[in-house]
C-alpha positions as CSV (number, residue, x, y, z in Angstrom):
1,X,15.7,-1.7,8.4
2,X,15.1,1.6,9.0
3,X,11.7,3.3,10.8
4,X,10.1,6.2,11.3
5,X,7.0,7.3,13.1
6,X,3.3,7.2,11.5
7,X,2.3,10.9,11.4
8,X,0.9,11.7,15.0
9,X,0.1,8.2,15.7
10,X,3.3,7.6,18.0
11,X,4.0,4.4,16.5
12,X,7.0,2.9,14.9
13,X,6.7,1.8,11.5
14,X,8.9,-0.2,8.7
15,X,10.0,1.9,5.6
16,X,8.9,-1.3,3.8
17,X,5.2,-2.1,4.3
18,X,4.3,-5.5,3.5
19,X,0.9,-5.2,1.4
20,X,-1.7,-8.0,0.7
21,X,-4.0,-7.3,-1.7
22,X,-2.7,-10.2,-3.8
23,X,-3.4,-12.5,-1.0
24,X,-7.1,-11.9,-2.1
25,X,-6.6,-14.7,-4.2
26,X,-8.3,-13.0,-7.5
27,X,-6.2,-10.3,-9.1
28,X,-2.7,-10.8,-9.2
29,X,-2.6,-14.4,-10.5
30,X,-3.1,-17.2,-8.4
31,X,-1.6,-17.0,-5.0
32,X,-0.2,-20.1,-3.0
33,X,-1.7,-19.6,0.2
34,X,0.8,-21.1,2.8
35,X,3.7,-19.6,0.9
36,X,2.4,-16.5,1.5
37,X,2.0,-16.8,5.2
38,X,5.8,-17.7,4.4
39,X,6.3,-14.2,2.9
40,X,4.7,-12.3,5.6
41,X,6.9,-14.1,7.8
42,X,10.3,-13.2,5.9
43,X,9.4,-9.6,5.6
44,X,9.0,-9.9,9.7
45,X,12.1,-11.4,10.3
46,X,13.7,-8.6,8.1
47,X,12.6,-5.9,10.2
48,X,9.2,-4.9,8.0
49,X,6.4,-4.4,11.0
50,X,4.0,-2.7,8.9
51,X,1.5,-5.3,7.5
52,X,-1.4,-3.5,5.6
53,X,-4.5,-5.3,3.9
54,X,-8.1,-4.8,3.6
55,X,-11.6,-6.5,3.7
56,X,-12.2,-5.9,-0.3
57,X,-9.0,-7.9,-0.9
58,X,-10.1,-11.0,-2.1
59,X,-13.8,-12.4,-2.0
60,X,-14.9,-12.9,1.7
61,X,-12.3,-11.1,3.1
62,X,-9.9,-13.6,1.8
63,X,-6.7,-11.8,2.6
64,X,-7.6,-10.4,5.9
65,X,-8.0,-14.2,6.7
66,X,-4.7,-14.8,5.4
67,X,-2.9,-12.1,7.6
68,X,-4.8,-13.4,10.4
69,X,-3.4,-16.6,10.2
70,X,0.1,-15.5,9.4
71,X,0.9,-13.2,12.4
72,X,-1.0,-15.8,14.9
73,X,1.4,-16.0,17.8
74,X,3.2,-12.6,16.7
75,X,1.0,-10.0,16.9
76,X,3.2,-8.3,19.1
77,X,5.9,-7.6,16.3
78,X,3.2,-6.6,13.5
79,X,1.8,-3.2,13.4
80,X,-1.2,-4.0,11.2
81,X,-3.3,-2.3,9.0
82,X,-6.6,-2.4,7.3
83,X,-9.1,-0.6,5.6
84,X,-13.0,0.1,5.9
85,X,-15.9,1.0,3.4
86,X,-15.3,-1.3,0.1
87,X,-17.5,-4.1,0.2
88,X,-17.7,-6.7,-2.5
89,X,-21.4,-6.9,-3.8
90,X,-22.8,-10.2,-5.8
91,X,-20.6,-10.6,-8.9
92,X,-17.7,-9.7,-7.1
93,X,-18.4,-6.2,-7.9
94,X,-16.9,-3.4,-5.5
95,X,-19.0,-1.0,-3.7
96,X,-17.9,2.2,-1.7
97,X,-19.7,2.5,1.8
98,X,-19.7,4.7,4.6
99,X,-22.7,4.1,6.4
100,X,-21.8,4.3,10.2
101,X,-23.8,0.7,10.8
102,X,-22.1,-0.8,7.8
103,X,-18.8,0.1,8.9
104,X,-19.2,-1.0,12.6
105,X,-20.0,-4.5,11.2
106,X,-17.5,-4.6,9.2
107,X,-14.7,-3.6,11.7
108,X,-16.1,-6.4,14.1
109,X,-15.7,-8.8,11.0
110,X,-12.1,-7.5,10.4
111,X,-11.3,-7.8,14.5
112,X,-12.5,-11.6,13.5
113,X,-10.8,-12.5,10.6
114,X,-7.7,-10.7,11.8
115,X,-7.4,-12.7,15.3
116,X,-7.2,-9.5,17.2
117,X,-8.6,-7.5,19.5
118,X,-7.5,-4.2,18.1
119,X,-6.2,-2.8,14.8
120,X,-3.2,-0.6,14.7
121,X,-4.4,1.7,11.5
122,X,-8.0,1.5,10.3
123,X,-8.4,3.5,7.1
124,X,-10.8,4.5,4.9
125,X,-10.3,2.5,1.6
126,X,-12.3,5.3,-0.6
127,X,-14.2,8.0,-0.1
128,X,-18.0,7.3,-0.1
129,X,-19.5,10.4,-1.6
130,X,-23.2,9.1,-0.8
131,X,-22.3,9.2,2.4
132,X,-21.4,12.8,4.3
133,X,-17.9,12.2,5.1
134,X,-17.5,14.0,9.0
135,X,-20.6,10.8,9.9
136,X,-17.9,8.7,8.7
137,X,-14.9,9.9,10.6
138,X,-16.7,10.2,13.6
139,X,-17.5,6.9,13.6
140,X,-13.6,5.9,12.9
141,X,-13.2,8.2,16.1
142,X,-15.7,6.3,18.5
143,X,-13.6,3.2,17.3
144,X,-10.3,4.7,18.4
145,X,-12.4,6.1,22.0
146,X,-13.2,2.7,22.2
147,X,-9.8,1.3,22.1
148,X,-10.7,-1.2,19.2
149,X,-8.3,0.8,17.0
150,X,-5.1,3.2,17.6
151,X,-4.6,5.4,14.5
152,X,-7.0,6.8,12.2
153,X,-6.2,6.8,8.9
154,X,-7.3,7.7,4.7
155,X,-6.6,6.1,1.5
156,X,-7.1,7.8,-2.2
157,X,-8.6,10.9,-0.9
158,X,-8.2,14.3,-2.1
159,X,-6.7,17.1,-0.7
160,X,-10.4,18.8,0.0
161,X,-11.3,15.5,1.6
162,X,-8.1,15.1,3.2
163,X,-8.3,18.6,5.1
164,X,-11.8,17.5,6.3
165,X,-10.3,14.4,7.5
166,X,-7.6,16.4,9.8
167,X,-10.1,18.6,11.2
168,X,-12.9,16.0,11.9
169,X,-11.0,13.2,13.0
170,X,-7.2,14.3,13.6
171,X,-6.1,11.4,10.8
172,X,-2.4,10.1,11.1
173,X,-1.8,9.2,7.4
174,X,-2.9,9.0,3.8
175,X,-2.3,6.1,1.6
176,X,-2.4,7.4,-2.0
177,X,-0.6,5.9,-5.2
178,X,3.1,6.8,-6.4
179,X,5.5,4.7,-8.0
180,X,8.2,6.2,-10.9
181,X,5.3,5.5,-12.9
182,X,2.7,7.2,-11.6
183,X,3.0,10.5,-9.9
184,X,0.1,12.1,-9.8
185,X,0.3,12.1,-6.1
186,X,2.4,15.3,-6.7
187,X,0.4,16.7,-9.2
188,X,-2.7,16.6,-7.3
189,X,-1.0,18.2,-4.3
190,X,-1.7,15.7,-1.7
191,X,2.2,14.6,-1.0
192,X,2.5,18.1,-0.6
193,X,-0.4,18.6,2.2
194,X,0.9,15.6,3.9
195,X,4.2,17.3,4.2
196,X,2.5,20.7,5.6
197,X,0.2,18.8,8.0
198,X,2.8,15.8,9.1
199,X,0.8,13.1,8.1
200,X,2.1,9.4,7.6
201,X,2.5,8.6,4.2
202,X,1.8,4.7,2.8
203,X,2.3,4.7,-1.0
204,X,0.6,2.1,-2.6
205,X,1.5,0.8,-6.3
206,X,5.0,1.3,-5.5
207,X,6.3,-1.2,-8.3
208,X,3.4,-0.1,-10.6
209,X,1.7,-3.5,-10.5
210,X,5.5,-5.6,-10.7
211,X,6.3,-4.0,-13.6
212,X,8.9,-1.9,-12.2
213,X,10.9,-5.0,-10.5
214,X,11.5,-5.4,-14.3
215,X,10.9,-9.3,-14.0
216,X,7.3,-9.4,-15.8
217,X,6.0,-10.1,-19.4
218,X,3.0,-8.9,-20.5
219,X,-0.1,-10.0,-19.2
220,X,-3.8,-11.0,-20.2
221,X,-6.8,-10.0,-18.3
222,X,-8.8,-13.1,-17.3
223,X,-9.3,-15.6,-14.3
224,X,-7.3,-14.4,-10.9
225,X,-5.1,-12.0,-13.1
226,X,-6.8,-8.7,-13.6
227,X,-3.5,-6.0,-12.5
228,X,-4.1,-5.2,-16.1
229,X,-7.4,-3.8,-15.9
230,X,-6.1,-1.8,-12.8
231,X,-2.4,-0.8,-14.6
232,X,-2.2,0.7,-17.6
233,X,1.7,-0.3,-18.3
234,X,0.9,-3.4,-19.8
235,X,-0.3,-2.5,-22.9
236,X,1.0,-0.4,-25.4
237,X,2.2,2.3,-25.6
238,X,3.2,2.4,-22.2
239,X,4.8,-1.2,-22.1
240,X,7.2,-0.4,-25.0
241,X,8.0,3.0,-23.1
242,X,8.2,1.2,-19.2
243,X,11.0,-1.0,-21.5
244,X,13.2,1.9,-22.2
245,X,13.0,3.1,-18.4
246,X,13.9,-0.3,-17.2
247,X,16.8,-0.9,-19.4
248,X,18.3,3.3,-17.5
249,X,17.2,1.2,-14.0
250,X,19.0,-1.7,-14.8
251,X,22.3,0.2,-15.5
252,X,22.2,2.1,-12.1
253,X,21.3,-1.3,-10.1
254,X,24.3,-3.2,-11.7
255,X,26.6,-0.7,-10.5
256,X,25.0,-0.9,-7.3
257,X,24.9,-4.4,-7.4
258,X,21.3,-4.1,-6.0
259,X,17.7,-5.4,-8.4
260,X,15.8,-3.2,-10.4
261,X,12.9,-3.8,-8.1
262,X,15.2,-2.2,-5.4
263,X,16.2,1.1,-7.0
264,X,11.9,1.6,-8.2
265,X,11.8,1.3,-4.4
266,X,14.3,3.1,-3.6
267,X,13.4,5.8,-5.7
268,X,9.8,6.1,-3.7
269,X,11.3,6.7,-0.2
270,X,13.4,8.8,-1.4
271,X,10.4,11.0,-2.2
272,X,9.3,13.9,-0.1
273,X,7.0,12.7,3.1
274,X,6.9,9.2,2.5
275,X,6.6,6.8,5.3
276,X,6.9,4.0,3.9
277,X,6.4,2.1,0.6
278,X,3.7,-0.3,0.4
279,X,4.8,-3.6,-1.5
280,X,3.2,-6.9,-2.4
281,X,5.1,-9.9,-1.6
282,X,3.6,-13.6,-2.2
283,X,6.9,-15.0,-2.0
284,X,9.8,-15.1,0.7
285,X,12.7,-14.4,-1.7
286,X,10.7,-11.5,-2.8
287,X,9.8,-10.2,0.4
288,X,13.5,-10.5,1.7
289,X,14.3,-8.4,-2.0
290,X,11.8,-5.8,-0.7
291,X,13.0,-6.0,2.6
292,X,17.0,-5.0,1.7
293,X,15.8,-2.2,0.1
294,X,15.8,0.1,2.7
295,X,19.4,-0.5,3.1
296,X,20.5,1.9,0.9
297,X,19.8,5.1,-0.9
298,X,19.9,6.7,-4.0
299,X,22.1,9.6,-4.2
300,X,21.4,13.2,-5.6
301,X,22.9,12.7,-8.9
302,X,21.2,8.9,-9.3
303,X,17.8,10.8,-8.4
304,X,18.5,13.1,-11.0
305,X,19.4,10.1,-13.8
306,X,16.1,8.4,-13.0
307,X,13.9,11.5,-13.4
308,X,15.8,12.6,-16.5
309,X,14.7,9.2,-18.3
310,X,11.5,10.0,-17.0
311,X,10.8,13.0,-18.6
312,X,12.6,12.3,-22.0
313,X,11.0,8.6,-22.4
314,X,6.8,9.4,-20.8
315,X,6.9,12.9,-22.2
Protein backbone atom coordinates (compact mmCIF):
# COMPACT_ATOMS: atom_id res chain seq x y z
CA UNK A 1 0.00 0.00 0.00
CA UNK A 2 1.22 3.15 -0.64
CA UNK A 3 0.41 6.66 1.45
CA UNK A 4 0.67 10.00 1.24
CA UNK A 5 -0.23 12.94 3.42
CA UNK A 6 -3.84 14.64 3.62
CA UNK A 7 -3.19 18.20 2.34
CA UNK A 8 -1.91 20.22 5.41
CA UNK A 9 -3.51 17.86 7.81
CA UNK A 10 -0.11 15.98 8.69
CA UNK A 11 -1.64 12.81 8.61
CA UNK A 12 -0.96 9.68 6.73
CA UNK A 13 -3.47 8.34 4.57
CA UNK A 14 -4.13 5.05 2.26
CA UNK A 15 -4.28 5.71 -1.61
CA UNK A 16 -7.35 3.34 -1.28
CA UNK A 17 -10.06 4.88 0.93
CA UNK A 18 -12.52 2.42 2.00
CA UNK A 19 -16.11 4.24 1.51
CA UNK A 20 -19.40 3.29 3.12
CA UNK A 21 -22.16 4.73 1.81
CA UNK A 22 -23.56 1.33 0.76
CA UNK A 23 -23.44 0.27 4.39
CA UNK A 24 -26.52 2.67 4.59
CA UNK A 25 -28.36 -0.29 3.94
CA UNK A 26 -30.75 1.56 1.14
CA UNK A 27 -29.05 2.37 -2.13
CA UNK A 28 -26.75 -0.07 -3.32
CA UNK A 29 -28.80 -3.22 -2.91
CA UNK A 30 -29.11 -4.95 0.14
CA UNK A 31 -26.09 -5.05 2.28
CA UNK A 32 -25.17 -8.04 4.69
CA UNK A 33 -24.21 -6.25 7.65
CA UNK A 34 -21.60 -8.45 9.48
CA UNK A 35 -19.92 -9.14 6.18
CA UNK A 36 -19.32 -5.81 5.76
CA UNK A 37 -17.65 -5.25 9.10
CA UNK A 38 -15.68 -8.26 7.33
CA UNK A 39 -14.78 -5.84 4.52
CA UNK A 40 -13.74 -3.03 6.46
CA UNK A 41 -11.55 -5.30 8.21
CA UNK A 42 -9.79 -6.78 4.93
CA UNK A 43 -9.16 -3.37 3.54
CA UNK A 44 -7.33 -2.76 7.13
CA UNK A 45 -5.35 -5.64 7.04
CA UNK A 46 -4.25 -4.62 3.46
CA UNK A 47 -2.86 -1.41 4.48
CA UNK A 48 -6.18 0.94 3.58
CA UNK A 49 -6.38 3.42 6.87
CA UNK A 50 -8.66 5.76 5.36
CA UNK A 51 -12.22 4.83 6.33
CA UNK A 52 -14.79 7.57 5.12
CA UNK A 53 -18.68 7.50 5.68
CA UNK A 54 -21.35 9.91 6.66
CA UNK A 55 -24.47 10.50 8.80
CA UNK A 56 -26.95 10.67 5.54
CA UNK A 57 -25.72 7.15 4.67
CA UNK A 58 -28.35 5.01 5.43
CA UNK A 59 -31.54 6.00 7.48
CA UNK A 60 -30.51 6.75 11.16
CA UNK A 61 -27.13 7.07 10.57
CA UNK A 62 -27.08 3.46 9.61
CA UNK A 63 -23.55 3.24 8.29
CA UNK A 64 -21.86 5.40 10.72
CA UNK A 65 -23.22 2.69 13.13
CA UNK A 66 -21.66 0.13 11.07
CA UNK A 67 -18.18 1.71 10.98
CA UNK A 68 -18.48 2.14 14.61
CA UNK A 69 -18.81 -1.23 15.21
CA UNK A 70 -16.27 -2.40 12.74
CA UNK A 71 -13.12 -0.52 13.95
CA UNK A 72 -14.14 -1.17 17.85
CA UNK A 73 -10.82 -2.25 19.32
CA UNK A 74 -8.81 -0.65 16.29
CA UNK A 75 -9.30 2.71 16.19
CA UNK A 76 -5.76 3.22 16.41
CA UNK A 77 -5.06 1.91 12.75
CA UNK A 78 -8.22 3.79 11.11
CA UNK A 79 -8.03 7.28 10.13
CA UNK A 80 -11.71 7.89 9.84
CA UNK A 81 -13.83 10.17 8.15
CA UNK A 82 -17.24 11.69 8.06
CA UNK A 83 -19.28 14.17 6.90
CA UNK A 84 -21.70 16.98 8.32
CA UNK A 85 -24.90 18.96 7.07
CA UNK A 86 -27.17 16.21 5.10
CA UNK A 87 -29.81 15.21 7.25
CA UNK A 88 -32.51 12.72 6.24
CA UNK A 89 -36.00 14.37 6.70
CA UNK A 90 -39.43 12.19 7.00
CA UNK A 91 -39.71 10.13 3.77
CA UNK A 92 -36.18 9.52 3.67
CA UNK A 93 -35.86 12.62 1.86
CA UNK A 94 -32.24 14.50 2.07
CA UNK A 95 -31.87 17.86 3.34
CA UNK A 96 -28.69 20.24 3.15
CA UNK A 97 -28.01 22.03 6.64
CA UNK A 98 -25.54 24.25 8.00
CA UNK A 99 -26.96 25.71 10.86
CA UNK A 100 -24.14 25.97 13.50
CA UNK A 101 -26.75 24.26 16.38
CA UNK A 102 -27.69 21.58 13.86
CA UNK A 103 -24.34 20.67 13.07
CA UNK A 104 -23.00 20.62 16.76
CA UNK A 105 -25.69 18.00 17.35
CA UNK A 106 -24.98 16.19 14.82
CA UNK A 107 -21.21 15.86 15.37
CA UNK A 108 -22.04 14.74 19.03
CA UNK A 109 -24.33 12.08 17.34
CA UNK A 110 -21.53 10.98 14.91
CA UNK A 111 -18.84 10.97 18.09
CA UNK A 112 -21.65 8.37 19.37
CA UNK A 113 -22.47 6.23 16.71
CA UNK A 114 -18.76 6.16 15.72
CA UNK A 115 -17.37 4.93 19.29
CA UNK A 116 -14.92 7.70 19.46
CA UNK A 117 -13.89 10.50 21.01
CA UNK A 118 -12.64 12.40 18.06
CA UNK A 119 -12.89 12.30 14.24
CA UNK A 120 -9.93 12.37 12.01
CA UNK A 121 -11.67 14.47 8.94
CA UNK A 122 -15.03 16.07 9.46
CA UNK A 123 -16.31 17.44 6.10
CA UNK A 124 -18.93 19.17 4.85
CA UNK A 125 -21.18 16.77 2.78
CA UNK A 126 -22.78 19.83 0.64
CA UNK A 127 -22.84 23.15 0.58
CA UNK A 128 -25.88 24.72 2.34
CA UNK A 129 -26.60 27.82 0.35
CA UNK A 130 -29.37 28.94 3.07
CA UNK A 131 -26.95 28.98 5.24
CA UNK A 132 -23.84 31.77 4.95
CA UNK A 133 -21.01 29.41 4.49
CA UNK A 134 -17.89 31.38 6.77
CA UNK A 135 -20.92 30.62 10.07
CA UNK A 136 -20.39 27.18 8.93
CA UNK A 137 -16.66 26.79 8.76
CA UNK A 138 -16.20 28.53 11.78
CA UNK A 139 -18.12 26.24 13.50
CA UNK A 140 -15.99 23.14 11.88
CA UNK A 141 -13.02 25.35 13.38
CA UNK A 142 -14.28 25.57 17.02
CA UNK A 143 -14.68 21.70 16.58
CA UNK A 144 -11.00 21.26 15.56
CA UNK A 145 -9.96 24.12 18.77
CA UNK A 146 -11.81 21.85 20.71
CA UNK A 147 -9.90 18.79 19.78
CA UNK A 148 -13.21 16.84 18.87
CA UNK A 149 -11.81 16.73 15.26
CA UNK A 150 -8.23 17.06 13.58
CA UNK A 151 -8.71 18.07 9.83
CA UNK A 152 -11.24 20.17 8.35
CA UNK A 153 -12.43 19.13 5.33
CA UNK A 154 -15.21 19.88 1.99
CA UNK A 155 -17.09 17.59 -0.27
CA UNK A 156 -18.83 18.73 -3.86
CA UNK A 157 -17.99 22.28 -3.51
CA UNK A 158 -17.06 24.66 -6.12
CA UNK A 159 -14.11 26.37 -6.73
CA UNK A 160 -15.74 29.83 -5.40
CA UNK A 161 -16.81 27.98 -2.31
CA UNK A 162 -13.76 26.12 -2.08
CA UNK A 163 -11.49 29.43 -1.99
CA UNK A 164 -13.83 30.57 0.81
CA UNK A 165 -13.25 27.39 2.55
CA UNK A 166 -9.24 27.95 2.50
CA UNK A 167 -9.37 31.32 3.73
CA UNK A 168 -12.07 30.83 6.52
CA UNK A 169 -11.18 27.76 7.84
CA UNK A 170 -7.64 26.58 6.41
CA UNK A 171 -9.50 23.19 4.83
CA UNK A 172 -7.11 20.09 4.27
CA UNK A 173 -9.05 18.48 1.35
CA UNK A 174 -11.99 18.29 -1.07
CA UNK A 175 -13.91 15.29 -1.90
CA UNK A 176 -15.45 15.79 -5.35
CA UNK A 177 -16.44 13.04 -7.98
CA UNK A 178 -14.06 11.53 -10.76
CA UNK A 179 -14.02 8.26 -12.14
CA UNK A 180 -13.05 7.54 -16.24
CA UNK A 181 -16.57 8.25 -16.46
CA UNK A 182 -17.08 11.31 -15.07
CA UNK A 183 -14.63 14.07 -15.24
CA UNK A 184 -16.13 17.00 -14.65
CA UNK A 185 -13.85 17.50 -11.70
CA UNK A 186 -11.44 18.89 -14.43
CA UNK A 187 -13.78 20.69 -16.26
CA UNK A 188 -15.00 22.67 -13.47
CA UNK A 189 -11.50 23.48 -12.30
CA UNK A 190 -11.49 22.30 -8.86
CA UNK A 191 -8.71 19.34 -9.34
CA UNK A 192 -6.86 22.08 -10.64
CA UNK A 193 -7.27 24.57 -7.42
CA UNK A 194 -6.59 21.63 -5.24
CA UNK A 195 -3.28 21.22 -6.98
CA UNK A 196 -2.38 25.17 -6.67
CA UNK A 197 -3.52 25.22 -3.01
CA UNK A 198 -2.21 21.57 -1.86
CA UNK A 199 -5.24 20.30 -0.73
CA UNK A 200 -6.04 16.47 -0.09
CA UNK A 201 -7.95 15.08 -2.70
CA UNK A 202 -10.78 12.05 -1.82
CA UNK A 203 -12.48 11.17 -5.23
CA UNK A 204 -15.69 9.69 -4.74
CA UNK A 205 -17.52 7.56 -7.53
CA UNK A 206 -14.33 6.20 -8.47
CA UNK A 207 -15.91 2.90 -10.23
CA UNK A 208 -18.89 5.06 -11.43
CA UNK A 209 -21.39 3.26 -9.21
CA UNK A 210 -19.59 -0.58 -9.99
CA UNK A 211 -19.96 -0.21 -13.35
CA UNK A 212 -16.44 0.37 -14.11
CA UNK A 213 -15.27 -3.07 -12.18
CA UNK A 214 -17.07 -4.29 -15.34
CA UNK A 215 -18.84 -7.11 -13.27
CA UNK A 216 -22.57 -5.49 -13.26
CA UNK A 217 -25.78 -5.93 -15.39
CA UNK A 218 -28.06 -3.44 -15.59
CA UNK A 219 -30.11 -2.44 -12.90
CA UNK A 220 -33.76 -1.39 -11.84
CA UNK A 221 -34.50 1.40 -9.59
CA UNK A 222 -36.65 0.20 -6.57
CA UNK A 223 -36.34 -1.06 -2.93
CA UNK A 224 -32.48 -0.69 -1.43
CA UNK A 225 -31.13 -0.28 -5.08
CA UNK A 226 -31.42 3.32 -6.27
CA UNK A 227 -27.25 3.78 -7.77
CA UNK A 228 -29.41 4.26 -10.84
CA UNK A 229 -31.18 7.22 -10.01
CA UNK A 230 -27.71 8.65 -8.84
CA UNK A 231 -25.60 7.14 -12.10
CA UNK A 232 -26.54 7.76 -15.29
CA UNK A 233 -24.49 4.64 -16.97
CA UNK A 234 -27.13 2.30 -16.53
CA UNK A 235 -29.32 3.21 -19.00
CA UNK A 236 -29.01 3.83 -22.47
CA UNK A 237 -27.15 5.32 -24.23
CA UNK A 238 -24.48 5.41 -21.87
CA UNK A 239 -24.65 1.60 -20.95
CA UNK A 240 -24.13 0.44 -24.50
CA UNK A 241 -21.19 3.09 -24.81
CA UNK A 242 -19.60 2.13 -20.86
CA UNK A 243 -19.69 -1.62 -22.93
CA UNK A 244 -17.33 -0.60 -25.57
CA UNK A 245 -14.87 1.21 -22.86
CA UNK A 246 -14.88 -1.89 -20.81
CA UNK A 247 -14.20 -4.37 -23.52
CA UNK A 248 -10.42 -1.49 -24.28
CA UNK A 249 -10.13 -2.02 -20.17
CA UNK A 250 -10.36 -5.53 -20.30
CA UNK A 251 -7.60 -5.91 -22.87
CA UNK A 252 -5.02 -3.78 -20.85
CA UNK A 253 -5.95 -5.71 -17.49
CA UNK A 254 -5.29 -9.17 -19.12
CA UNK A 255 -1.97 -8.22 -20.12
CA UNK A 256 -1.45 -7.01 -16.85
CA UNK A 257 -2.98 -9.81 -15.41
CA UNK A 258 -4.76 -7.33 -12.91
CA UNK A 259 -9.15 -6.79 -12.94
CA UNK A 260 -10.87 -4.26 -14.82
CA UNK A 261 -11.98 -2.77 -11.53
CA UNK A 262 -8.17 -2.33 -10.84
CA UNK A 263 -7.00 -0.46 -13.92
CA UNK A 264 -10.66 2.16 -13.52
CA UNK A 265 -8.67 2.61 -10.22
CA UNK A 266 -5.69 2.77 -11.29
CA UNK A 267 -6.51 5.20 -13.80
CA UNK A 268 -7.92 7.74 -10.97
CA UNK A 269 -4.65 7.88 -8.91
CA UNK A 270 -2.95 8.27 -11.56
CA UNK A 271 -4.75 11.64 -12.03
CA UNK A 272 -3.27 14.96 -11.10
CA UNK A 273 -3.61 15.80 -7.05
CA UNK A 274 -5.43 12.85 -5.99
CA UNK A 275 -5.05 11.52 -2.56
CA UNK A 276 -6.66 8.84 -2.63
CA UNK A 277 -9.61 6.99 -4.40
CA UNK A 278 -12.65 6.55 -2.42
CA UNK A 279 -14.13 2.92 -3.07
CA UNK A 280 -17.14 0.96 -1.79
CA UNK A 281 -16.47 -2.40 -0.57
CA UNK A 282 -19.35 -4.66 1.11
CA UNK A 283 -17.33 -7.68 0.61
CA UNK A 284 -13.80 -8.87 1.67
CA UNK A 285 -12.66 -10.30 -1.70
CA UNK A 286 -13.64 -6.97 -3.08
CA UNK A 287 -12.02 -4.98 -0.62
CA UNK A 288 -8.72 -7.04 -0.91
CA UNK A 289 -9.37 -6.35 -5.03
CA UNK A 290 -9.47 -2.64 -4.19
CA UNK A 291 -6.76 -2.92 -1.89
CA UNK A 292 -4.05 -4.48 -4.60
CA UNK A 293 -4.70 -1.80 -6.58
CA UNK A 294 -2.30 0.51 -5.51
CA UNK A 295 0.29 -1.92 -6.32
CA UNK A 296 0.82 -0.97 -9.56
CA UNK A 297 0.60 1.81 -12.06
CA UNK A 298 -0.48 2.57 -15.35
CA UNK A 299 2.20 3.63 -17.63
CA UNK A 300 2.28 6.78 -19.99
CA UNK A 301 1.44 4.96 -23.08
CA UNK A 302 -1.62 2.77 -21.12
CA UNK A 303 -2.82 6.35 -19.82
CA UNK A 304 -2.81 7.43 -23.27
CA UNK A 305 -4.85 4.05 -24.62
CA UNK A 306 -7.54 4.65 -21.98
CA UNK A 307 -8.20 8.31 -22.75
CA UNK A 308 -8.12 7.64 -26.46
CA UNK A 309 -11.17 5.16 -26.11
CA UNK A 310 -12.52 7.78 -24.10
CA UNK A 311 -12.71 10.41 -26.43
CA UNK A 312 -13.60 8.29 -29.55
CA UNK A 313 -16.43 6.08 -27.70
CA UNK A 314 -18.32 9.32 -25.10
CA UNK A 315 -17.64 11.97 -27.80
Amino acid sequence: MRYQKLGNSGIDVSVIAHGTWAMGNDFFGDVDKDRAIRAIHASVEHGVNLVDTARAYGEDCTAEKVVGEAICGMRDKVVLATKVGVLRAYGGNYVKCSDPNVMRCELEESLRNLRTDYIDLYQIHWPDHNTPLAAALETMLRFKEEGKIRAIGVSNFSVAEMQVAVDVADIASVQPPLSLLNRQSFEDGVLDFCAQNGLGVLTYGSLGGGILSGKMDKIGIGGNELRGSFYPYYEEPMWSKCQQLLKMLKEIADARNVSVAQVSINWVLCQRGVTCALLGATRPQTAIENANAADWELTKEELAVIDAAYESIMG
